[in-house]
N, C-alpha and C positions, 0 to 999 in steps of 0.2 A: 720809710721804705726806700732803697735805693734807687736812684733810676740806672735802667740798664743806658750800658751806655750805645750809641744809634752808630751803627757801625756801616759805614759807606760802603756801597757797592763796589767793589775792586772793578777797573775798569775793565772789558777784554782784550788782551793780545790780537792786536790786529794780524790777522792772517798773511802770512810773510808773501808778497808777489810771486806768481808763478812767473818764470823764467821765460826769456820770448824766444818761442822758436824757432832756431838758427836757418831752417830753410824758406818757412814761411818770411821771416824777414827778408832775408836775400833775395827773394821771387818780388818782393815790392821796391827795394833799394837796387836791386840790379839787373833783373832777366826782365822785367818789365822796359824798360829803358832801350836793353838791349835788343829787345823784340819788336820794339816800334820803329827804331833803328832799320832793322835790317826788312821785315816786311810794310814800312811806310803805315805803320797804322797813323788815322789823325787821334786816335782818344785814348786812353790808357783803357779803358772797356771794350776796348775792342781785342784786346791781347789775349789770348787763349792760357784758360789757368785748369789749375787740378779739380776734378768734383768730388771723385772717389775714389778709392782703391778695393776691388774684392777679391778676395785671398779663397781659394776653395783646396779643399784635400777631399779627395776621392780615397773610398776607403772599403778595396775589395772586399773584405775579408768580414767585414761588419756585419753582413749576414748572418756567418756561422759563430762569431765570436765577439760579444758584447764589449768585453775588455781592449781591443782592438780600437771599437769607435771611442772610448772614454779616454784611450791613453791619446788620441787622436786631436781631440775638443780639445783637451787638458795642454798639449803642446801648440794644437793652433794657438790658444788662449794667451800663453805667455808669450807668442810670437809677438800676437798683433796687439796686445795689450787691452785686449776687451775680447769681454763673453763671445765665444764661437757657437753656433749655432748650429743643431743637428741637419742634414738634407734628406731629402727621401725621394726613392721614387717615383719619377710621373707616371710611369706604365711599367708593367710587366713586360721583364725579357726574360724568356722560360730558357734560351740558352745558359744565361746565367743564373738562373734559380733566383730569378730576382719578382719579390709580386711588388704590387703596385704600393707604396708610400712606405715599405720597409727603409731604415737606413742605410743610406749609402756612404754617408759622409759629410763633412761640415767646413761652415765658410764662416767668414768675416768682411762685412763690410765698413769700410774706415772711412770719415770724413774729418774734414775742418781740420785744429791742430793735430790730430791723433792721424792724420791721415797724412801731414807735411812730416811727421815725428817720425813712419815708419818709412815711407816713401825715403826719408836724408839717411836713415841706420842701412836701409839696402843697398842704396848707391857708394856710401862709404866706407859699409862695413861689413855686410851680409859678400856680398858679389865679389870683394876683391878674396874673401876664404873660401871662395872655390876652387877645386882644385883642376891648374892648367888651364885659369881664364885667361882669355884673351878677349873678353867684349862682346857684346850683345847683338844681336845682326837689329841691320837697320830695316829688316823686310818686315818685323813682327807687328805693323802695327795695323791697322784693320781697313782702313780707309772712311773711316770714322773716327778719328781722332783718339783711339783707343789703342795699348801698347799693352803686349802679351806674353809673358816669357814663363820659362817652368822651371821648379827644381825641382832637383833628382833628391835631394833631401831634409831634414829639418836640420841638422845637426849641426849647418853653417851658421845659424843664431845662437849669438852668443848669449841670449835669453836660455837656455837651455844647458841643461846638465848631460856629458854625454851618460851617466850612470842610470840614467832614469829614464832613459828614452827605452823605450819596450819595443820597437818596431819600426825600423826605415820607412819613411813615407816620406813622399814626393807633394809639391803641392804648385798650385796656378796662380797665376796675378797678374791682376788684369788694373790697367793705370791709366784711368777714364779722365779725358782732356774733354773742353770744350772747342778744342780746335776741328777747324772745318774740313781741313786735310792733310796729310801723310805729313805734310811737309812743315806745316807749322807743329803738329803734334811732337816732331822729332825735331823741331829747333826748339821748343820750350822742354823738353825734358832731355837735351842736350844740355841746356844755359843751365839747368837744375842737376846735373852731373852724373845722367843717364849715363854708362859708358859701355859705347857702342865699338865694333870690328873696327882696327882700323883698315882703311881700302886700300 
């Protein structure tokens, strides 16, 4: 009887490196350096870096009209590159016929690479196709190391089809530092090509 013949495991294809992200790098090879620089820090830990970024779209309309909040999630979704989550409600405002935990609307929050990935598309590439920019006021920012700006629509990401989009909608982003004040927050996401009015 023959023997079969013993047939070697094919090795696996080593899974190709995921690419390093262009700002996350630069935030280690150069706004760090730069930042100790100018506000004397003694330690690189002491340098004010990104934690998070949350993206929220409010979304009047989701009350009366389910398709409204689905085309809603479905565009945040491609914006930020991960599942948007539905919001709801904390209380009833009977002005707006709104009861308590219905949908209002949906957010994202980003960290880590996925959160240096969207954070470099906005500054480079979201912001400059808006139309008649001139730069982001340097008031926005909270007094907690936190930076706030709004658009007026989705349609400037280039993630997005303008044929599919179902409904202009606007949305918030908010760009949570560890910095301690106004003033490092907007030197670190200046070095990181925040682009602010000029005075």
């Amino acid at each position: 009887m023959a023997k079969k013949d013993d047939k070697k495991a094919e090795p696996k294809a080593a899974a190709e490196p995921k690419p390093p992200v262009r700002m996350k790098e630069r935030f280690y090879s150069e706004v760090i350096p730069a930042l100790m620089s100018r506000f004397g820090y003694h330690n690189p830990m002491q340098v004010p870096r990104l934690k998070k970024v949350s993206i929220n779209m409010g979304v009047g309309k989701a009350t009366q009209d389910p398709k409204t909040l689905e085309s809603a999630v479905r565009d945040l979704t491609l914006v930020a590159g991960q599942k948007a989550v539905i919001t709801r409600a904390k209380k009833s405002v009977a002005g707006f016929r709104v009861r308590q935990k219905m949908p209002v609307g949906c957010r994202v929050t980003l960290r880590g690479d996925r959160m240096y990935e969207f954070v470099d598309r906005l500054f480079s590439v979201v912001l400059p196709r808006v139309r008649d920019f001139r730069g982001l006021s340097a008031s926005a920012v909270d007094g907690h190391g936190n930076y706030t700006l709004g658009l007026k629509e989705q349609a400037i990401f280039p993630e997005l089809n303008l044929d599919d989009i179902e409904r202009v909608q606007g949305m918030d982003i908010t760009i949570v530092t560890s910095a301690r004040t106004d003033e490092e927050a907007l030197g670190l996401l200046k070095e990181l090509g925040l682009p602010l009015q000029s005075v």
